[in-house]
C-alpha positions in Angstrom: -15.8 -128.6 11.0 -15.2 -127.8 14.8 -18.5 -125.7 16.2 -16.5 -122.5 16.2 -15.4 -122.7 12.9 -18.8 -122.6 12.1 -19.8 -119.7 14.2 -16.5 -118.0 12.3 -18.3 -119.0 9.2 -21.8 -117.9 10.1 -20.6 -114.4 11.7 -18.5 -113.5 9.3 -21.0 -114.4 6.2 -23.6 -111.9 8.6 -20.7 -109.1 8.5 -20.3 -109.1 4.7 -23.8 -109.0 4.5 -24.4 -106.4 6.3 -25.9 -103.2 3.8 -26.2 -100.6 6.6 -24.3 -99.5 9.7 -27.4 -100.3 12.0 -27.3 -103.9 10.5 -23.7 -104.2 10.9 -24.2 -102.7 14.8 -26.8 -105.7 14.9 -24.1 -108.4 14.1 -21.6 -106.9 16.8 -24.1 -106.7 19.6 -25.2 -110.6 18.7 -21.6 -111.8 18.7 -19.8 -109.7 21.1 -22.4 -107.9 23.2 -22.8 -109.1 27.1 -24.9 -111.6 25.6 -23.5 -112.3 22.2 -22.3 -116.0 21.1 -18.5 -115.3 21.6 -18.4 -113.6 24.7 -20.6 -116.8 25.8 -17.7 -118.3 24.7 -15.1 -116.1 26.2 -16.9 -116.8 29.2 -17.0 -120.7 29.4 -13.4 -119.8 29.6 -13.2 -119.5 33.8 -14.4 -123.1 34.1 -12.3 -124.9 31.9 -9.2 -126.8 33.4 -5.5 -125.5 32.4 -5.0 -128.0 29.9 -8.5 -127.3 28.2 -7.9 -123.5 28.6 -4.1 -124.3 26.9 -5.9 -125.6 24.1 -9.0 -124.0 24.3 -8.2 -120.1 24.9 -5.7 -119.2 21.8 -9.1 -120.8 19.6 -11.4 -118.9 21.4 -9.5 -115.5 21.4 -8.6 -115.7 17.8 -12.4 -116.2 17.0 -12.9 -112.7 18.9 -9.8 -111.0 17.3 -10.8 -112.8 13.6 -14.9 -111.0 14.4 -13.4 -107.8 15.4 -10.9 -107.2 12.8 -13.7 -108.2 10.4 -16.0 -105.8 12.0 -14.0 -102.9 11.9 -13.1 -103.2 8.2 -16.9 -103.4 7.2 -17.4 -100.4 9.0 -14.6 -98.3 7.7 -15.7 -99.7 4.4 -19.7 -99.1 5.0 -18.8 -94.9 6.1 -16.6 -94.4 3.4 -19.2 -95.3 1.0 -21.9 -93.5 2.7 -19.2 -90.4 2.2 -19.2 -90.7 -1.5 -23.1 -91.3 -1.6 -23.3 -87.6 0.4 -20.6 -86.3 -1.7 -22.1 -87.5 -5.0 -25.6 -86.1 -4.0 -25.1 -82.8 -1.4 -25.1 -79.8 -3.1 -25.4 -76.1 -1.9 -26.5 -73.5 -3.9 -24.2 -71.1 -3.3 -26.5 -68.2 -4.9 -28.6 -68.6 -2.1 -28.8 -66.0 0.6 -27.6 -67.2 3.8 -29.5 -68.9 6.6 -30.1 -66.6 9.5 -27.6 -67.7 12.2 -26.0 -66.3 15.0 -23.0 -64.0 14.1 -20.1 -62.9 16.1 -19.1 -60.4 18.0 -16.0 -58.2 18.2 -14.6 -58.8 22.3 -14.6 -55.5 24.5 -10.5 -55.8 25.1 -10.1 -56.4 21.3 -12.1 -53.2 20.5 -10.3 -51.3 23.4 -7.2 -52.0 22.0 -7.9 -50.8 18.5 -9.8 -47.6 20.5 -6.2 -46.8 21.9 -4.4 -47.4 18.4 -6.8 -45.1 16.7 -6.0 -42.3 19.5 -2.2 -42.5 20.1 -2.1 -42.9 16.3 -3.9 -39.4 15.7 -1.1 -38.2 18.4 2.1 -39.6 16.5 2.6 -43.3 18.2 3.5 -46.2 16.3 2.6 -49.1 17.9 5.3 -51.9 19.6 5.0 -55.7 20.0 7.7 -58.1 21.9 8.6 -61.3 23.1 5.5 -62.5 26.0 8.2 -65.1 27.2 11.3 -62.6 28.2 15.1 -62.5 30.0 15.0 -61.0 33.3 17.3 -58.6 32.1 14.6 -56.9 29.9 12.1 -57.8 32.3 13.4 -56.2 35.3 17.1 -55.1 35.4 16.7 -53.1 32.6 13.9 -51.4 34.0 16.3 -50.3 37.4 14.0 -53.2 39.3 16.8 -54.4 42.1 17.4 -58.0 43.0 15.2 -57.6 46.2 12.3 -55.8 44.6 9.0 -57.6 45.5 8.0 -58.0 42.1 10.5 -60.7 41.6 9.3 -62.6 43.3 7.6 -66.2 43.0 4.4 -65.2 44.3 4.2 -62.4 41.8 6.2 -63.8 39.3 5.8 -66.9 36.1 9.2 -68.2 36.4 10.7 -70.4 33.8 13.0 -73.7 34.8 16.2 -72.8 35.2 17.2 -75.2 32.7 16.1 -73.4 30.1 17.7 -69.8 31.1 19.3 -68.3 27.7 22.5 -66.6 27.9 22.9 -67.2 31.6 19.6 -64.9 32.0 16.2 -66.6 33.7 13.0 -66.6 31.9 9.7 -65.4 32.8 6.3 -64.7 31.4 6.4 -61.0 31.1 5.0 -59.1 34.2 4.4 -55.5 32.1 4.9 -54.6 28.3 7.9 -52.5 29.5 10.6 -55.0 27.9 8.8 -53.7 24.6 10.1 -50.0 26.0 13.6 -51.5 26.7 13.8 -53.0 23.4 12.9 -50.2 21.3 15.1 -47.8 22.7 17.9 -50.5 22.2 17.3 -50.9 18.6 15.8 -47.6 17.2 17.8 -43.8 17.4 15.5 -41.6 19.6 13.0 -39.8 19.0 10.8 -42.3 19.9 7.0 -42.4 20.5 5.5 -45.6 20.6 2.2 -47.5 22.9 2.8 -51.6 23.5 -0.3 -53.1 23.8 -0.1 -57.0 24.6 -1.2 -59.8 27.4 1.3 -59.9 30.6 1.4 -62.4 33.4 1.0 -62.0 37.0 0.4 -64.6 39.6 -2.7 -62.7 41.1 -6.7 -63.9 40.5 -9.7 -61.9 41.5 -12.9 -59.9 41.1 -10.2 -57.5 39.8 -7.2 -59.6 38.9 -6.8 -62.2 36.6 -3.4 -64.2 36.0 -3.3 -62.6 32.4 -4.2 -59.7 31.6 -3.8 -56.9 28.6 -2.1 -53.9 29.4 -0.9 -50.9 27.1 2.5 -48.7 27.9 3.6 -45.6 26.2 7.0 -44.3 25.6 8.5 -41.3 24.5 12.0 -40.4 24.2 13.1 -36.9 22.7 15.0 -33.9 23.5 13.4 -31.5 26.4 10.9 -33.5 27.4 9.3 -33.2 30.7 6.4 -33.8 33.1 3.5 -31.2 31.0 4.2 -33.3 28.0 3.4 -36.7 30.2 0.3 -34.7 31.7 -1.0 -32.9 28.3 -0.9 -36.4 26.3 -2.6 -38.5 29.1 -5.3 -35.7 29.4 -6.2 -35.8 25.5 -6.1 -39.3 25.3 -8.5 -39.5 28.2 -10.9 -37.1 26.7 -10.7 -39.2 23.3 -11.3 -42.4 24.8 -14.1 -42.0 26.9 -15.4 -39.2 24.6 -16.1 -36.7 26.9 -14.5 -33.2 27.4 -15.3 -32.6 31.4 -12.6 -35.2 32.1 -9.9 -34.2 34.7 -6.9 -35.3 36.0 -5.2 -35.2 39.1 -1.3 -35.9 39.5 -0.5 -37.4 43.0 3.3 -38.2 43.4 4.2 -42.4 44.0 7.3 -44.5 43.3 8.0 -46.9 40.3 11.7 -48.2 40.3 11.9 -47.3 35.9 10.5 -43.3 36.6 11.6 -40.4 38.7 9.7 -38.7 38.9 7.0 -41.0 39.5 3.2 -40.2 39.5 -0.5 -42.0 39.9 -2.9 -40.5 37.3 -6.5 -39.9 38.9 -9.6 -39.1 37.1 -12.3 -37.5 38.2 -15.8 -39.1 38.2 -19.1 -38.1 38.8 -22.0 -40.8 40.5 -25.4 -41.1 38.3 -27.6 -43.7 39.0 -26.0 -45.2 42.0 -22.5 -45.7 39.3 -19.4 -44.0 38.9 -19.1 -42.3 35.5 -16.1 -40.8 34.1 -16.2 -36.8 34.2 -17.2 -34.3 36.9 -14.7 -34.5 40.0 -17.7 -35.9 42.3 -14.5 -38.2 43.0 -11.4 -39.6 41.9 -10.4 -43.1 40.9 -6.8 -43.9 40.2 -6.4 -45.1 36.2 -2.5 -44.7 35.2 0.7 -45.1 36.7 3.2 -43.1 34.8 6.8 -40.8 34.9 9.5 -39.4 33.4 12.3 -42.5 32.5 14.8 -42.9 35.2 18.2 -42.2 34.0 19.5 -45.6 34.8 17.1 -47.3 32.3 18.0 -44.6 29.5 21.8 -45.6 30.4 21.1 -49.3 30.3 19.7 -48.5 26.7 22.6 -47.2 25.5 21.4 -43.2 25.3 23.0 -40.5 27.1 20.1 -39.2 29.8 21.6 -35.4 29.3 20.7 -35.9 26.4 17.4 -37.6 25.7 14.4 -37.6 28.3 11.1 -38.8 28.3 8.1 -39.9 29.8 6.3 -43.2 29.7 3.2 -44.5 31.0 0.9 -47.5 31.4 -2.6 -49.0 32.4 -4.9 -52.2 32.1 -6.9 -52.4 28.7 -9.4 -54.4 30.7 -10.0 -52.2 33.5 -10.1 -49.3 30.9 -12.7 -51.6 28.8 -14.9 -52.0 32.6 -14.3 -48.1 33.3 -15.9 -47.2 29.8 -18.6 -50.0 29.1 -20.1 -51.0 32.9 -18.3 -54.1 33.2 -18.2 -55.4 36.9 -16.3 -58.7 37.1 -12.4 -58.7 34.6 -13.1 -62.7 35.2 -15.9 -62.9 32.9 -13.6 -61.1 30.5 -11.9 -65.2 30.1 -14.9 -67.1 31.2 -15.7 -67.8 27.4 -19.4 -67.0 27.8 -21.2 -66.4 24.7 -24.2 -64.7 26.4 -21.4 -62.0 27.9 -20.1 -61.8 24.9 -23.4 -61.3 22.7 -24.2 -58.5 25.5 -21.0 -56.8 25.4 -19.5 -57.4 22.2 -19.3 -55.3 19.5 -20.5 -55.4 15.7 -17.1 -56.3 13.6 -18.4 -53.1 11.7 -17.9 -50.9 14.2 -14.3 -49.3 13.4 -12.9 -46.7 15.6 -12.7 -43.5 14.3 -11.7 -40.0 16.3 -14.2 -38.4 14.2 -17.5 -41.4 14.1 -16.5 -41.9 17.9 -13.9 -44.5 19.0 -16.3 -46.2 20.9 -18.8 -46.4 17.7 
């Protein structure tokens, strides 16, 4: 028998002896650690001659592929009985209280969110969900957004490959919950009165600005509708979310391509402590961006605009979660910090309720 025959022999006999995983580790390291017995041999290898190495090498290698292969079925076969041992033996008493451990926490947007359902559900809205990858006809021509309106384009927008456009139209990660609008009023008769909460997309990062974001819209579509409906619903929900009754709104007129006419909702705050606080009229910080529906997007929906009007509206659940709750940065909103979170989380108890207190 050849010498590494016998070192087969030995190693392998050590391998199958082996009772534990640190013995079995011992047997690798001696054989194919920097200073084991076959990479001593793996090593002779460089000063052999061609012919020798011809011979030599396919011997040599097979001895390392033979100690390998060996190795690893011992150690598959050494963990999966250690796995019955622990599943024969571990038990847990389930009648046991449990251990005292760090528990979760409810995230500020997710809490928000269900804030605004509980409101706009006291006032009559169901709520809306749609596509977060949408056509660039729901996405913007629907919504009267032209061809060359800045917001299509790429620097604003998530654009999708062409190649996979459906039905000729381009895809893009939604820029506002408005497609949820446009597709309501396409497949439900009026009236309507709906809020879409949901995560859009917009190529924009920050103190203030992250590239997603959360963002709630509000719709309604009735018969003689008109701008002291918009202005009477955005003051009550306003006074329900941040739970005070001195807040005040101020109307300033702007442009948005899917309202006319179009208006920027202010709200009055007052400074305490060196922070603005919502209430008083010490000042006025823009919140809402909101309108009666443009005609064209009623038409494009398939409703008669002398008919049916409405108003809708929209703002950012996070900077309504920083506006309520002291928040200073939206990026640690995504940073995934569980110190942020166990600060500004909320118990998974506490439900919104108009009459506990939405933010309970």
């Amino acid at each position: 028998m050849s010498d590494i025959e016998t070192l087969q022999t030995e190693l392998i006999t050590a391998i199958d002896s082996a009772s534990t995983l640190e013995a079995l580790e011992a047997v690798r390291v001696s054989a194919l650690g920097k200073q084991g017995s076959v990479s001593a041999l793996l090593k002779t290898m460089g000063g052999m001659s061609p012919e020798e190495r011809q011979t030599q090498g396919p011997i040599i290698n097979g001895l390392r592929e033979s100690i390998t292969s060996a190795l690893a079925a011992k150690k598959a076969e050494l963990e999966t009985a250690e796995l019955n041992r622990r599943l024969a033996t571990e038990r847990i008493d389930m009648t046991l209280p449990a251990p005292d451990a760090p528990r979760g926490t409810i995230h500020p947007v997710s809490q928000v969110m269900d804030e605004l359902a509980e409101i706009f559900a006291d006032m009559g809205f169901a709520v809306a969900e749609g596509p977060e990858i949408e056509d660039d006809w729901h996405n913007f021509t629907a919504l009267n957004i032209p061809e060359t309106h800045p917001a299509r384009a790429m620097h604003d927008t998530f654009y999708f490959p062409d190649d996979m456009a459906r039905d000729g139209q381009k895809m893009v990660l939604r820029t506002h919950t408005s497609p949820v609008q446009i597709r309501t009023m396409t497949s439900q008769e009026p009236p309507i009165r709906i809020i879409a909460p949901g995560r859009v997309y917009r190529s924009d990062s920050d103190a203030t600005h992250t590239p997603m974001f959360h963002q709630i819209e509000g719709l309604v579509i009735d018969k003689g509708i008109h701008l002291g409906h918009l202005k009477w619903t955005l003051e009550t929900f306003l006074k329900a979310y941040f739970e005070r009754e001195d807040v005040v709104l101020r109307l300033r007129p702007s442009y948005f391509p899917f309202t006319e006419p179009s208006v920027e909702v202010d709200v009055g705050y007052s400074v305490i402590n060196g922070k603005r606080v919502i209430g008083g009229a010490e000042g006025w910080m823009e919140v809402l961006g909101s309108g009666m529906v443009h005609r064209k997007v009623i038409e494009a929906c398939g409703l008669d605009p002398d008919v049916w009007q409405g108003f809708a509206f929209g703002t950012g659940v996070d900077r309504l979660a920083m506006l309520k709750y002291g928040m200073d940065d939206l990026r640690a909103f995504f940073d995934g910090d569980n110190r942020w979170l166990q600060h500004y989380g909320f118990n998974a108890l506490d439900v919104p309720t108009l009459s506990g207190g939405v933010g309970a």
